[in-house]
mmCIF file as Biopython writes it, N, C-alpha, C and O atoms, coordinates in Angstrom:
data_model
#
loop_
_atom_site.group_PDB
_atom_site.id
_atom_site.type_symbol
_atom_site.label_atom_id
_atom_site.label_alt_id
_atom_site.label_comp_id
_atom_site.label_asym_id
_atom_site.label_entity_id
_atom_site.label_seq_id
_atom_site.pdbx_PDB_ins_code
_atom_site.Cartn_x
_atom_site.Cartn_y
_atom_site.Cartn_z
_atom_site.occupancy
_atom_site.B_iso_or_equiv
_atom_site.auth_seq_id
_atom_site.auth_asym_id
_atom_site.pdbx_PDB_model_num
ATOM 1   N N  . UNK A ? 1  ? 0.845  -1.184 0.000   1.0 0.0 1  A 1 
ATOM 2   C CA . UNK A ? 1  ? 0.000  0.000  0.000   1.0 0.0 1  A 1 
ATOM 3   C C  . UNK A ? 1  ? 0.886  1.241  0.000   1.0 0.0 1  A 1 
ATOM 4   O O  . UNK A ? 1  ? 1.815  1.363  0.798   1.0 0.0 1  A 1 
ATOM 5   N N  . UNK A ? 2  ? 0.549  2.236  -0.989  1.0 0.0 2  A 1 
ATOM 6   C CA . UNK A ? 2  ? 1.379  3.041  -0.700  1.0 0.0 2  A 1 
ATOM 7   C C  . UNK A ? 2  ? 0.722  4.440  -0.790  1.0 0.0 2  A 1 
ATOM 8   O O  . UNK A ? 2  ? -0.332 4.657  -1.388  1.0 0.0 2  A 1 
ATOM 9   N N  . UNK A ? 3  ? 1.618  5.567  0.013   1.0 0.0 3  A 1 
ATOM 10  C CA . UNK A ? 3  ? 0.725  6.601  0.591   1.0 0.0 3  A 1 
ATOM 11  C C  . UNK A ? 3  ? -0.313 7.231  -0.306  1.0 0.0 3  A 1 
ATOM 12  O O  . UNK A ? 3  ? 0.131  7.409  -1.441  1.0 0.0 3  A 1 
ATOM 13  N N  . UNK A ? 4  ? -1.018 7.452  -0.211  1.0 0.0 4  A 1 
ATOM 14  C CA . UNK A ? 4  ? -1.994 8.658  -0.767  1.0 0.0 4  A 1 
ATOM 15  C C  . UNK A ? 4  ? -1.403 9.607  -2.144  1.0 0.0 4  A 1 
ATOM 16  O O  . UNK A ? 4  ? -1.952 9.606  -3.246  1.0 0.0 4  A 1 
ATOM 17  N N  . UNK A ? 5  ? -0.300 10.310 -1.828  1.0 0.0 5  A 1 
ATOM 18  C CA . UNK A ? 5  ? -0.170 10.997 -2.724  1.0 0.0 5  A 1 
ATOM 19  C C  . UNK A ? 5  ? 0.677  10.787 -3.963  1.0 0.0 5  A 1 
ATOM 20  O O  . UNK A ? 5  ? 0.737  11.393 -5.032  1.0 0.0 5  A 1 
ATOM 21  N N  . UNK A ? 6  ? 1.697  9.091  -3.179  1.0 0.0 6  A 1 
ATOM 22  C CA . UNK A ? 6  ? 2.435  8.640  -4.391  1.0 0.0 6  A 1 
ATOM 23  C C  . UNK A ? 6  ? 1.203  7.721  -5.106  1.0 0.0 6  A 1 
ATOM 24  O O  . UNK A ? 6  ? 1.625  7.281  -6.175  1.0 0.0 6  A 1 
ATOM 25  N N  . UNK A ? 7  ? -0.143 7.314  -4.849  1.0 0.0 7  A 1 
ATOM 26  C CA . UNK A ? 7  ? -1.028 6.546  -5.603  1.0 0.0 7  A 1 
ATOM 27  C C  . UNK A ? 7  ? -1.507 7.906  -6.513  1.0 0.0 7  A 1 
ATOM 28  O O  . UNK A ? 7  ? -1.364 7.662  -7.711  1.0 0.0 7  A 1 
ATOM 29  N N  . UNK A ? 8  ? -2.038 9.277  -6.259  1.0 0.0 8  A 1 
ATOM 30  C CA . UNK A ? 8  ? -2.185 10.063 -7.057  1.0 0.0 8  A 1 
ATOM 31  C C  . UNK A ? 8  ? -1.292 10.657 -8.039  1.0 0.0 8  A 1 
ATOM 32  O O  . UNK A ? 8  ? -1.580 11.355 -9.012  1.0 0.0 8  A 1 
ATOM 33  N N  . UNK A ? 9  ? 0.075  10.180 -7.532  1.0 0.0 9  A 1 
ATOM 34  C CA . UNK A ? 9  ? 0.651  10.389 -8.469  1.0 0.0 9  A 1 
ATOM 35  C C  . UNK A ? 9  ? 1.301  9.555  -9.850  1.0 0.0 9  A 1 
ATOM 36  O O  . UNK A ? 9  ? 1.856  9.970  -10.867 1.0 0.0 9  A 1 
ATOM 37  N N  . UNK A ? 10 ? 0.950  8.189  -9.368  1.0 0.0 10 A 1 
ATOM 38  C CA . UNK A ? 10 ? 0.500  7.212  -10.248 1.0 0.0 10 A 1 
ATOM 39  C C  . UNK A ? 10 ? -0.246 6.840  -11.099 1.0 0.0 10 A 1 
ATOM 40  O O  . UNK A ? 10 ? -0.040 6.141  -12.091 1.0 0.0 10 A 1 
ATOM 41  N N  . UNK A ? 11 ? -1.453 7.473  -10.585 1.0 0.0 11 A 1 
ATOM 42  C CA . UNK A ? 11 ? -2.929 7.336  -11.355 1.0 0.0 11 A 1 
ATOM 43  C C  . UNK A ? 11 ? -3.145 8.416  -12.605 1.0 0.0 11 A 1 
ATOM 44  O O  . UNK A ? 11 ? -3.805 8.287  -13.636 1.0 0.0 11 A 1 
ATOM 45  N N  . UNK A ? 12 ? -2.125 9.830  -11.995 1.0 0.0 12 A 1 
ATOM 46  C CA . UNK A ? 12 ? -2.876 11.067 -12.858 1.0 0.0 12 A 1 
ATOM 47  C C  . UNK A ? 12 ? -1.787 11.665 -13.609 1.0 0.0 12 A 1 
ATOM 48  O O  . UNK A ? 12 ? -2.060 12.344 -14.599 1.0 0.0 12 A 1 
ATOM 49  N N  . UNK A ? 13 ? -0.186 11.429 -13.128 1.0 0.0 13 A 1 
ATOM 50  C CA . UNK A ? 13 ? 0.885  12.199 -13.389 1.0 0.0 13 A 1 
ATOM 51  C C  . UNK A ? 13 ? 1.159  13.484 -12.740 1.0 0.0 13 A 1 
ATOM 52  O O  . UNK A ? 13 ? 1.936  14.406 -12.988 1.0 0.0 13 A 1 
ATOM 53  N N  . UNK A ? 14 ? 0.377  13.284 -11.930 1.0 0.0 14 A 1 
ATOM 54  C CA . UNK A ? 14 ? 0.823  15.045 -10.942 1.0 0.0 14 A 1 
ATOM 55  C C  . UNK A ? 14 ? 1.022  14.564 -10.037 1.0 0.0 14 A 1 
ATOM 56  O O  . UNK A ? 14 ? 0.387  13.550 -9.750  1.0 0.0 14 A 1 
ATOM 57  N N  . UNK A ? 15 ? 2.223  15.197 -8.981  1.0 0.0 15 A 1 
ATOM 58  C CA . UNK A ? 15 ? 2.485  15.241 -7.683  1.0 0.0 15 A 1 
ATOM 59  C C  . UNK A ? 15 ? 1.148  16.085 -6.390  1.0 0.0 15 A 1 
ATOM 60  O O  . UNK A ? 15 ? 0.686  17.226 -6.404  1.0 0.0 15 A 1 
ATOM 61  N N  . UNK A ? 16 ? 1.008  15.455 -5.865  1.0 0.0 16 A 1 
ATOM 62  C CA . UNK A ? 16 ? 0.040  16.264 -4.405  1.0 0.0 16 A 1 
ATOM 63  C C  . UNK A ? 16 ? -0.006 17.687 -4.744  1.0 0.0 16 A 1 
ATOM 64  O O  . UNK A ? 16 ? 0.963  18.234 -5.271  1.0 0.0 16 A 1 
ATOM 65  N N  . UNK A ? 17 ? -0.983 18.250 -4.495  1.0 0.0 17 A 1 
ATOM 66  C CA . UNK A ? 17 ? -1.103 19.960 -4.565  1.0 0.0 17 A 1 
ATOM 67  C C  . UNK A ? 17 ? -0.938 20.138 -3.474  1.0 0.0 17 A 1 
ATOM 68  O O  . UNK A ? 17 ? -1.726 19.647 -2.666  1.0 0.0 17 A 1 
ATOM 69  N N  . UNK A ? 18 ? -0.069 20.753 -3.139  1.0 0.0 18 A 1 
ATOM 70  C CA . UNK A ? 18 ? 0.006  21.748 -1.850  1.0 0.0 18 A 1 
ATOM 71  C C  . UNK A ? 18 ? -1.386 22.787 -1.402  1.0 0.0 18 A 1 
ATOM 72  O O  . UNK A ? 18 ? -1.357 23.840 -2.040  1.0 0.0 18 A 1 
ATOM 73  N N  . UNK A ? 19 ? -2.275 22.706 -0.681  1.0 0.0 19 A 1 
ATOM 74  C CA . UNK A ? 19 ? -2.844 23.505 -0.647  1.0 0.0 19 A 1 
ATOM 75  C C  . UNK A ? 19 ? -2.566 24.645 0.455   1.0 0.0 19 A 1 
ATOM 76  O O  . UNK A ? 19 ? -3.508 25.370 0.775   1.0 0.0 19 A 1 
ATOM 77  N N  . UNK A ? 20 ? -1.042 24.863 1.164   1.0 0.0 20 A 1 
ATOM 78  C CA . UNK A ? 20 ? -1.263 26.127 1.927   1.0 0.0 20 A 1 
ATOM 79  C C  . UNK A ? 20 ? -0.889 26.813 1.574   1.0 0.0 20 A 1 
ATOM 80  O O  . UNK A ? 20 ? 0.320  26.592 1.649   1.0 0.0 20 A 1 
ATOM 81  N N  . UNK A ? 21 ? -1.095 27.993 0.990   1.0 0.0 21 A 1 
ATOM 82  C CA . UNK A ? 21 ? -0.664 28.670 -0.038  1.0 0.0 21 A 1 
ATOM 83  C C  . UNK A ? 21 ? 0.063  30.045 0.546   1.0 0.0 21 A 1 
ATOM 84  O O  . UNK A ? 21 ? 0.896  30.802 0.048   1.0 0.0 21 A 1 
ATOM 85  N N  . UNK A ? 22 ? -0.694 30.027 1.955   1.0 0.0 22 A 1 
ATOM 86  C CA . UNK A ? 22 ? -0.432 31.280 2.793   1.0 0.0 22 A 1 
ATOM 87  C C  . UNK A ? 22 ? 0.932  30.841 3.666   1.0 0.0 22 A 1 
ATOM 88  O O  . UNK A ? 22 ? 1.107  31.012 4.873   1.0 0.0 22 A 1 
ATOM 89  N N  . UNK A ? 23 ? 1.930  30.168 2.610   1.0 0.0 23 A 1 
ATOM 90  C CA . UNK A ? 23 ? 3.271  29.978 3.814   1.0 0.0 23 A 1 
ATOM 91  C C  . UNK A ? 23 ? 4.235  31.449 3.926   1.0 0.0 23 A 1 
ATOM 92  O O  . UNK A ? 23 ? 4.500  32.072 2.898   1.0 0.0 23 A 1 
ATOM 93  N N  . UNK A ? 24 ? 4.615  31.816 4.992   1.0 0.0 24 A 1 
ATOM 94  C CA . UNK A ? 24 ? 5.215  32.986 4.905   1.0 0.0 24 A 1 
ATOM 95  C C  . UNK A ? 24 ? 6.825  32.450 4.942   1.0 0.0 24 A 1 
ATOM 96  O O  . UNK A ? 24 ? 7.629  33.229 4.431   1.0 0.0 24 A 1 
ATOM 97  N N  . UNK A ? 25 ? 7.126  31.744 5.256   1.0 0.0 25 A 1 
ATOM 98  C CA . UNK A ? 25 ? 8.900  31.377 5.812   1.0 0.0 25 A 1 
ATOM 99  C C  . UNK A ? 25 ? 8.934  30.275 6.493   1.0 0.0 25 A 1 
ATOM 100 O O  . UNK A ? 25 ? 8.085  29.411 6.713   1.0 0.0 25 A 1 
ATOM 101 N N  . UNK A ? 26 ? 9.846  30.387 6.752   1.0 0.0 26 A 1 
ATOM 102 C CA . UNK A ? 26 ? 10.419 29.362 7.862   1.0 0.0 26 A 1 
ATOM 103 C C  . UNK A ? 26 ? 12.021 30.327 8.896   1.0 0.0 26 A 1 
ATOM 104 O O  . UNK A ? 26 ? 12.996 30.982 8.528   1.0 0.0 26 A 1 
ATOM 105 N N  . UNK A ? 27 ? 11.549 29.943 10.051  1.0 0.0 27 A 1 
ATOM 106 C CA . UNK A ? 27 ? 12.217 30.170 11.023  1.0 0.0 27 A 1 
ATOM 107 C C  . UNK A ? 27 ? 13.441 30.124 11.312  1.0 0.0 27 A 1 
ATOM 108 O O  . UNK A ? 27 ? 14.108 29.720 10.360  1.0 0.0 27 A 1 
ATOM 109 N N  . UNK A ? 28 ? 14.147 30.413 12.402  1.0 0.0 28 A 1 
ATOM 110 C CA . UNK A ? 28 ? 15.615 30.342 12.982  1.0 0.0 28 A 1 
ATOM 111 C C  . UNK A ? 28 ? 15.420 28.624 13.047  1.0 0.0 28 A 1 
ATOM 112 O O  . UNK A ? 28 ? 16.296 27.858 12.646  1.0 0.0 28 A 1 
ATOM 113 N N  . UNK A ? 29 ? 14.051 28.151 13.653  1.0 0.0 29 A 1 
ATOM 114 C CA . UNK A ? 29 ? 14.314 26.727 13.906  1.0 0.0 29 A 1 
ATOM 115 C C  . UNK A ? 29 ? 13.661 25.528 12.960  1.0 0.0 29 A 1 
ATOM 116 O O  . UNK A ? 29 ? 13.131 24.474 13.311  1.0 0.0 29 A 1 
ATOM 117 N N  . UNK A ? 30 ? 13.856 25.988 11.841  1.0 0.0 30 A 1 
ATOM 118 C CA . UNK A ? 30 ? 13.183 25.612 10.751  1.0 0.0 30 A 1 
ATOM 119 C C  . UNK A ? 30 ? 11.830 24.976 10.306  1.0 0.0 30 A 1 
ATOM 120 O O  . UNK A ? 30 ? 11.475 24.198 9.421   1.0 0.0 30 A 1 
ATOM 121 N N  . UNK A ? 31 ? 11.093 25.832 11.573  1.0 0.0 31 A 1 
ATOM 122 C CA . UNK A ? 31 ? 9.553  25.882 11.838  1.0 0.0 31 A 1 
ATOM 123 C C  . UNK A ? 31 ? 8.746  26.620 10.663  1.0 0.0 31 A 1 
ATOM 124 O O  . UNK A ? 31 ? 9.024  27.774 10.336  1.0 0.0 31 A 1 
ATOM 125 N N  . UNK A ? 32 ? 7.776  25.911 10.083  1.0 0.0 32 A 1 
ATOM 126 C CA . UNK A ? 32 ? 6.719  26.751 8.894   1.0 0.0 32 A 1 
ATOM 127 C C  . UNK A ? 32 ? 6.033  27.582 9.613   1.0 0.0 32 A 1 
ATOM 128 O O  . UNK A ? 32 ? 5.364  27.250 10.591  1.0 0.0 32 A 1 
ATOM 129 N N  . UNK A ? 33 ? 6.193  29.107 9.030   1.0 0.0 33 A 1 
ATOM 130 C CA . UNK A ? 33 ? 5.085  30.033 9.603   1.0 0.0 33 A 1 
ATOM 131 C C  . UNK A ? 33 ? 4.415  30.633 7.809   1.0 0.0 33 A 1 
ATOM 132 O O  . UNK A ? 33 ? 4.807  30.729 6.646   1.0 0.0 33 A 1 
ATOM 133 N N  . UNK A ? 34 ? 3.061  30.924 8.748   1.0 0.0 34 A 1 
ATOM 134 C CA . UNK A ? 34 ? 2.426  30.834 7.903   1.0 0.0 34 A 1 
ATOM 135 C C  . UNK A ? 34 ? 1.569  32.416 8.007   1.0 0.0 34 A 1 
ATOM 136 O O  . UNK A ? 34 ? 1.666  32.943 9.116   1.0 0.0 34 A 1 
ATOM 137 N N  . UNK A ? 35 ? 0.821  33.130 7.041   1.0 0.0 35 A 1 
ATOM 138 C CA . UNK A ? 35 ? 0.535  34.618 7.227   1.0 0.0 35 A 1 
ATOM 139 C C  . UNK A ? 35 ? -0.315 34.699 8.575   1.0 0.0 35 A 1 
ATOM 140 O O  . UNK A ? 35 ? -0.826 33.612 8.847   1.0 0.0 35 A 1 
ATOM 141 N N  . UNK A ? 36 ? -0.506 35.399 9.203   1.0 0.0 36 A 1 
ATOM 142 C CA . UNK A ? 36 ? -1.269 35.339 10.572  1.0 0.0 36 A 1 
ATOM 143 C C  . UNK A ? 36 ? -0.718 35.023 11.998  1.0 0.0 36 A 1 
ATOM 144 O O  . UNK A ? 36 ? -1.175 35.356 13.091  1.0 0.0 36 A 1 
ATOM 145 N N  . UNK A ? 37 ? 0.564  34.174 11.638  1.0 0.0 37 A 1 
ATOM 146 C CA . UNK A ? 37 ? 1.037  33.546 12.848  1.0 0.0 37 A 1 
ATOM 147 C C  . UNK A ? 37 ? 1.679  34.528 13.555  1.0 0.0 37 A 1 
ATOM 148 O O  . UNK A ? 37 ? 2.032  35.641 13.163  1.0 0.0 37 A 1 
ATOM 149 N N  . UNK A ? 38 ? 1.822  33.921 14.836  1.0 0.0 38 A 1 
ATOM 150 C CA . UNK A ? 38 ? 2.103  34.986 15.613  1.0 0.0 38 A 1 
ATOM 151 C C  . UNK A ? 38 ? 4.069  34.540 15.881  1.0 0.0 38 A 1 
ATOM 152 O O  . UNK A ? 38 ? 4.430  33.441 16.300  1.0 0.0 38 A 1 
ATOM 153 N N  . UNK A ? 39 ? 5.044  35.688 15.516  1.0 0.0 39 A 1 
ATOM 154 C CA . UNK A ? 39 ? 6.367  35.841 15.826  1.0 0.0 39 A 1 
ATOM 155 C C  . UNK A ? 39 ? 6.885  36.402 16.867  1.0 0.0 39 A 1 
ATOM 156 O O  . UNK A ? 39 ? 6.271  37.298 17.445  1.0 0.0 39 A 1 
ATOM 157 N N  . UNK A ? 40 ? 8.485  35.841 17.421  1.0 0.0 40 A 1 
ATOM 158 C CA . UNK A ? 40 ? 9.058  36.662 18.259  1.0 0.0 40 A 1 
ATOM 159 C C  . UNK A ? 40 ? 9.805  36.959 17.374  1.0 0.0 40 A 1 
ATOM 160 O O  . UNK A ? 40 ? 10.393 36.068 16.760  1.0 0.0 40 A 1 
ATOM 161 N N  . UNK A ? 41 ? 10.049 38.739 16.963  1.0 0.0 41 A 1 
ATOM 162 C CA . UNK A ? 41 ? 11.107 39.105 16.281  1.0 0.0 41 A 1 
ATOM 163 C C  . UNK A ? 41 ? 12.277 39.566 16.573  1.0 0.0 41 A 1 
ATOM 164 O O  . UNK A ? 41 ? 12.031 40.635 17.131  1.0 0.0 41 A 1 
ATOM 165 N N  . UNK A ? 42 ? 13.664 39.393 16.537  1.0 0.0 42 A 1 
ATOM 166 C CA . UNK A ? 42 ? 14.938 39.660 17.661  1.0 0.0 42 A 1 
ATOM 167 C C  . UNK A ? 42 ? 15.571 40.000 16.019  1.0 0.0 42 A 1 
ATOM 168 O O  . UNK A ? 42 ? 15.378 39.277 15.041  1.0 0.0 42 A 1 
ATOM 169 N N  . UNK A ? 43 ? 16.237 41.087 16.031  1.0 0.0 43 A 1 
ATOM 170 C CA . UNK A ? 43 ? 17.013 41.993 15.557  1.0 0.0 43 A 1 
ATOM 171 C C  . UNK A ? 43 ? 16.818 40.995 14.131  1.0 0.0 43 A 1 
ATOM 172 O O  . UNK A ? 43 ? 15.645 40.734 13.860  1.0 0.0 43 A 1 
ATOM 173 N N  . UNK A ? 44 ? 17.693 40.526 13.373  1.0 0.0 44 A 1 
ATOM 174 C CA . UNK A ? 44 ? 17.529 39.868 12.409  1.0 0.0 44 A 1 
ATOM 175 C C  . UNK A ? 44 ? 16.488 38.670 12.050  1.0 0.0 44 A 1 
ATOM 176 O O  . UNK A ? 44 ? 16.131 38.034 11.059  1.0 0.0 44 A 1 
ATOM 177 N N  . UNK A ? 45 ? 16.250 38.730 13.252  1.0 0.0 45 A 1 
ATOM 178 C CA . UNK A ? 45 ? 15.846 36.276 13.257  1.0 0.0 45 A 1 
ATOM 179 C C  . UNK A ? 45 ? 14.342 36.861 13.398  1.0 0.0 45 A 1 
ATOM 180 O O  . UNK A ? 45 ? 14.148 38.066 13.559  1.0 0.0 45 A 1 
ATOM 181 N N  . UNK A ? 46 ? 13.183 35.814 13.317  1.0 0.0 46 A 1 
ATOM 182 C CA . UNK A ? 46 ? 12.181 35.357 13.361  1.0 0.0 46 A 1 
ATOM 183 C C  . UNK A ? 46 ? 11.794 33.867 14.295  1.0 0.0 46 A 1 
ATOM 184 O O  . UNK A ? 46 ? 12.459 32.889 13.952  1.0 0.0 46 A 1 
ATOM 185 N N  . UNK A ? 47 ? 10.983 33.688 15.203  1.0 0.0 47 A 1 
ATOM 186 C CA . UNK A ? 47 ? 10.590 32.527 15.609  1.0 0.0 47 A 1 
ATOM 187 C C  . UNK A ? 47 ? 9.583  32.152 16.019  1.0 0.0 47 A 1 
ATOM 188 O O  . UNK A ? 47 ? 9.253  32.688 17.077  1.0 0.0 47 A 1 
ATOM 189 N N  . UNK A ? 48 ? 8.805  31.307 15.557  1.0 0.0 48 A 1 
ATOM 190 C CA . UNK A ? 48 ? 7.217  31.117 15.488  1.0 0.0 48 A 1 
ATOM 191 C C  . UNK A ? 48 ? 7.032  31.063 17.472  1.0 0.0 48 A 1 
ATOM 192 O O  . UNK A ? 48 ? 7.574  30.392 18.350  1.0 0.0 48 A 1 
ATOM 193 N N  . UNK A ? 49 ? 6.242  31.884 17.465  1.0 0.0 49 A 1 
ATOM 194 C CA . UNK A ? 49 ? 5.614  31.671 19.244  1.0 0.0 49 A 1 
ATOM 195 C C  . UNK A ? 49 ? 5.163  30.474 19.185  1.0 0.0 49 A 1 
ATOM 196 O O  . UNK A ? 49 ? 6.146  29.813 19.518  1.0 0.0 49 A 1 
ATOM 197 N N  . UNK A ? 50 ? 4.434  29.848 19.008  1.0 0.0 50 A 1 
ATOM 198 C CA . UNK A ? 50 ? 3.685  29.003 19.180  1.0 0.0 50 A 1 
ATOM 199 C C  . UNK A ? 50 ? 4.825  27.415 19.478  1.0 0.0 50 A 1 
ATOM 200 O O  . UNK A ? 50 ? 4.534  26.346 20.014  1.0 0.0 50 A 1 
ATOM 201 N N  . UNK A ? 51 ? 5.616  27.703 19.107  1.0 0.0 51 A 1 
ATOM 202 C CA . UNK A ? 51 ? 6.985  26.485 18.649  1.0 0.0 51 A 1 
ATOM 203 C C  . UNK A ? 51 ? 8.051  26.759 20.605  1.0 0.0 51 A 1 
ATOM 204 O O  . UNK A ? 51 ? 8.849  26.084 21.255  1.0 0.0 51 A 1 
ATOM 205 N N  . UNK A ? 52 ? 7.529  27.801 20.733  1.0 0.0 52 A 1 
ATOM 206 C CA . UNK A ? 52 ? 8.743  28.007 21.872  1.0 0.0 52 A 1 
ATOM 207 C C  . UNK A ? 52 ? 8.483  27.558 23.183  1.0 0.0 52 A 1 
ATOM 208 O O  . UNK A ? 52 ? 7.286  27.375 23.411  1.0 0.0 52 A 1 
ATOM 209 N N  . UNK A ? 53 ? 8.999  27.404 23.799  1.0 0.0 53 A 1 
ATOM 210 C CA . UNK A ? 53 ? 8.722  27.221 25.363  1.0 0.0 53 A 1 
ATOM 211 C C  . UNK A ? 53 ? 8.652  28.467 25.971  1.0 0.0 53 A 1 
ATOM 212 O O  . UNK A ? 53 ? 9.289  29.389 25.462  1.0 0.0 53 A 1 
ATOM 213 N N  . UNK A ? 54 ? 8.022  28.650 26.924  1.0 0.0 54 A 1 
ATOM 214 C CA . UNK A ? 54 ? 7.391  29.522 28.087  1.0 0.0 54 A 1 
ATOM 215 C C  . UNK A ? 54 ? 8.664  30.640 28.469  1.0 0.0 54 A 1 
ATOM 216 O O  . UNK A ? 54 ? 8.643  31.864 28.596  1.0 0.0 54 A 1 
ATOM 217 N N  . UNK A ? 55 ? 9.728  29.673 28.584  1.0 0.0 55 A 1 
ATOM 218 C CA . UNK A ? 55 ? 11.123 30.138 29.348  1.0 0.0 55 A 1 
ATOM 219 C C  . UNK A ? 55 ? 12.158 30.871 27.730  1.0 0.0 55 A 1 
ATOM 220 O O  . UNK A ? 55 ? 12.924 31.823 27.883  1.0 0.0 55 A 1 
ATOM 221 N N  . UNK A ? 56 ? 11.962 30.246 26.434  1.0 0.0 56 A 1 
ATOM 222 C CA . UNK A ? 56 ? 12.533 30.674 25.428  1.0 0.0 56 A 1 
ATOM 223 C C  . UNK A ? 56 ? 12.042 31.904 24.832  1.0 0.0 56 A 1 
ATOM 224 O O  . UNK A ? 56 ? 12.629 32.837 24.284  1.0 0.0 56 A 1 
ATOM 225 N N  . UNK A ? 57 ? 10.337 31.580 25.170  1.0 0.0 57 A 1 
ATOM 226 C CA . UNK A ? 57 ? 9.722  33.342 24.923  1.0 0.0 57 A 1 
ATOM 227 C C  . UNK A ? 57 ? 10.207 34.325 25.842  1.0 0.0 57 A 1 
ATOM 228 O O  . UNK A ? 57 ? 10.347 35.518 25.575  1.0 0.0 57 A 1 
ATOM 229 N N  . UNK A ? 58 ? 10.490 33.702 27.082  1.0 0.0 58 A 1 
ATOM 230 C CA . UNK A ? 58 ? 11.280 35.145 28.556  1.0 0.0 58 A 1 
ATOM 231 C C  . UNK A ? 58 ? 12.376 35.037 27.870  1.0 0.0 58 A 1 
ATOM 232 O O  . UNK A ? 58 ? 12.660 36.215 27.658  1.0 0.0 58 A 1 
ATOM 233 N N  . UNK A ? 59 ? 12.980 34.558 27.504  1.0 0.0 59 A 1 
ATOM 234 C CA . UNK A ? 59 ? 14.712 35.145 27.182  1.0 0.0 59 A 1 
ATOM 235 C C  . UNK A ? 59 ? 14.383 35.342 26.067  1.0 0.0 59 A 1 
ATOM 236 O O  . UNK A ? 59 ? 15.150 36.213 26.478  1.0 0.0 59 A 1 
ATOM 237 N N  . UNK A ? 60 ? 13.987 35.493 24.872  1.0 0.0 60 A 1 
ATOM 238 C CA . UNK A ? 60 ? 13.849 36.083 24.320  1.0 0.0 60 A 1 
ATOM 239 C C  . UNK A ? 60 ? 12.911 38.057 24.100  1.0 0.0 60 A 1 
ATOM 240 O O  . UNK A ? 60 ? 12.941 38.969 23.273  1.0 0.0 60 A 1 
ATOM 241 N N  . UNK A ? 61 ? 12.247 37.774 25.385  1.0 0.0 61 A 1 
ATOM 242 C CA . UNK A ? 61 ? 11.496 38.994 25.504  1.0 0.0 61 A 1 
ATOM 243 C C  . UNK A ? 61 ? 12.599 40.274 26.554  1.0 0.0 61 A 1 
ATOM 244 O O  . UNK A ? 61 ? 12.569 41.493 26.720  1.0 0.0 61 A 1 
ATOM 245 N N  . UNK A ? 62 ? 13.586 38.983 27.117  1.0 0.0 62 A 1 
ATOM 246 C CA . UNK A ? 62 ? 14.562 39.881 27.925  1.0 0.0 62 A 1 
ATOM 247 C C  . UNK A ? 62 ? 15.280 40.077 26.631  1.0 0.0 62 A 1 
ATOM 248 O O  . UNK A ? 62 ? 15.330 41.306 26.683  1.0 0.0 62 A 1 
ATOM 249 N N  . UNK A ? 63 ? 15.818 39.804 25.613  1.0 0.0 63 A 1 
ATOM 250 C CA . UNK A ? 63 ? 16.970 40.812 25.315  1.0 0.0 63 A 1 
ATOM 251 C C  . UNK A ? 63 ? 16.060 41.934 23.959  1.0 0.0 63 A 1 
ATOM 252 O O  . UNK A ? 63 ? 16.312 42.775 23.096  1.0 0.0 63 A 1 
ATOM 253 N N  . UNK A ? 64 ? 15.124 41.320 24.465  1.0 0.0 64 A 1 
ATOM 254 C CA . UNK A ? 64 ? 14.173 42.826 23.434  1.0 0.0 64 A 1 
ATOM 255 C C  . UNK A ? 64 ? 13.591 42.413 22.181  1.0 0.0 64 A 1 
ATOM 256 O O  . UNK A ? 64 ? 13.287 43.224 21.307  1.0 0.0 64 A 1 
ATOM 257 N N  . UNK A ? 65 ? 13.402 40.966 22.061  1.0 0.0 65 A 1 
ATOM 258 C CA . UNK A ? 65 ? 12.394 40.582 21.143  1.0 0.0 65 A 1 
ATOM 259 C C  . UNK A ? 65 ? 11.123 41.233 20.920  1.0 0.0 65 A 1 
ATOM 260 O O  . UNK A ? 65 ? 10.736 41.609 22.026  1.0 0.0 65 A 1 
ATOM 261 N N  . UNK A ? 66 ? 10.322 41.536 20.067  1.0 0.0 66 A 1 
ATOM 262 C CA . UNK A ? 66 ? 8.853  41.931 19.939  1.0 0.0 66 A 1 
ATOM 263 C C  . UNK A ? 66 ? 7.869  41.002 19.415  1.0 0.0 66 A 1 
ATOM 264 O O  . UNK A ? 66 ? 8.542  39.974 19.343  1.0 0.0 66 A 1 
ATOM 265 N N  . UNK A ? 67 ? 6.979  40.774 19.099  1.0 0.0 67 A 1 
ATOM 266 C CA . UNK A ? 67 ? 5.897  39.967 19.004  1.0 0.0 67 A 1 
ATOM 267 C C  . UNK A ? 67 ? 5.070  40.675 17.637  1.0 0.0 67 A 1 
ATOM 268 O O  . UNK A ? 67 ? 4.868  41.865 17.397  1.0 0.0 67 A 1 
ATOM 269 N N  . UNK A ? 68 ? 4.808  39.843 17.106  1.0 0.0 68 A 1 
ATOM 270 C CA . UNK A ? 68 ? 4.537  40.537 15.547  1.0 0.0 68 A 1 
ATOM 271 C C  . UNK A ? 68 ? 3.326  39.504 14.918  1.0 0.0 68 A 1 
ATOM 272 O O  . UNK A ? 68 ? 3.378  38.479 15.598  1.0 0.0 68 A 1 
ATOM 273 N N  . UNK A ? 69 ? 2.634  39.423 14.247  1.0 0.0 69 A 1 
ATOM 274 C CA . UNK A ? 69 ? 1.962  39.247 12.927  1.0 0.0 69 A 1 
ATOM 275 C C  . UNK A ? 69 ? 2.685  39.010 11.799  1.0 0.0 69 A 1 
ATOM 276 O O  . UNK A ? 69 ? 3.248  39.944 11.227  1.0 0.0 69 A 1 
ATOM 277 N N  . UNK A ? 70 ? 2.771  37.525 11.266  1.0 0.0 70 A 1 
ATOM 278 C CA . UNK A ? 70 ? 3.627  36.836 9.939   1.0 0.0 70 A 1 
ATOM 279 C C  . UNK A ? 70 ? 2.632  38.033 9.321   1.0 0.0 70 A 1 
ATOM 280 O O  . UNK A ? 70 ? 1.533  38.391 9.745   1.0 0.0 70 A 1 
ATOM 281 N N  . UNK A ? 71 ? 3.705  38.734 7.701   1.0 0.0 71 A 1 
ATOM 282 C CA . UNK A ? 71 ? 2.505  39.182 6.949   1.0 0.0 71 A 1 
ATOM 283 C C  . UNK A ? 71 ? 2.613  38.394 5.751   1.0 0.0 71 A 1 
ATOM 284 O O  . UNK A ? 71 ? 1.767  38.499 4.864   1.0 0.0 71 A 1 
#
């Protein structure tokens, strides 16, 4: 048996459609963010909140990270 999208791609000649279309990047930790999501932003870097621990959002909010909207 084989997965789902290598049988569609057997049957029709197309690979799986991606349907999220709203990907914005990927992260310092090579986390998918996507438009809407919520970021800690630190001078250059990006890192999805949602991905961090409790204690990685405080050190990051201590050296002056901000909190942002993927656009």
């Amino acid at each position: 048996m084989n997965h789902p999208a290598v049988e569609r791609t057997l049957r029709t000649g197309y690979p799986a459609m991606n349907y999220r279309t709203n990907e914005y990047c990927v992260d310092m930790f090579g986390e998918t963010v996507c438009t809407g999501d919520e970021i800690l932003v630190f001078q250059d870097s990006f890192f999805l909140a949602g991905a961090l621990t409790e204690r990685e959002k405080e050190i990051l909010e201590l050296l002056g990270a901000t909190y942002e909207e993927a656009q």
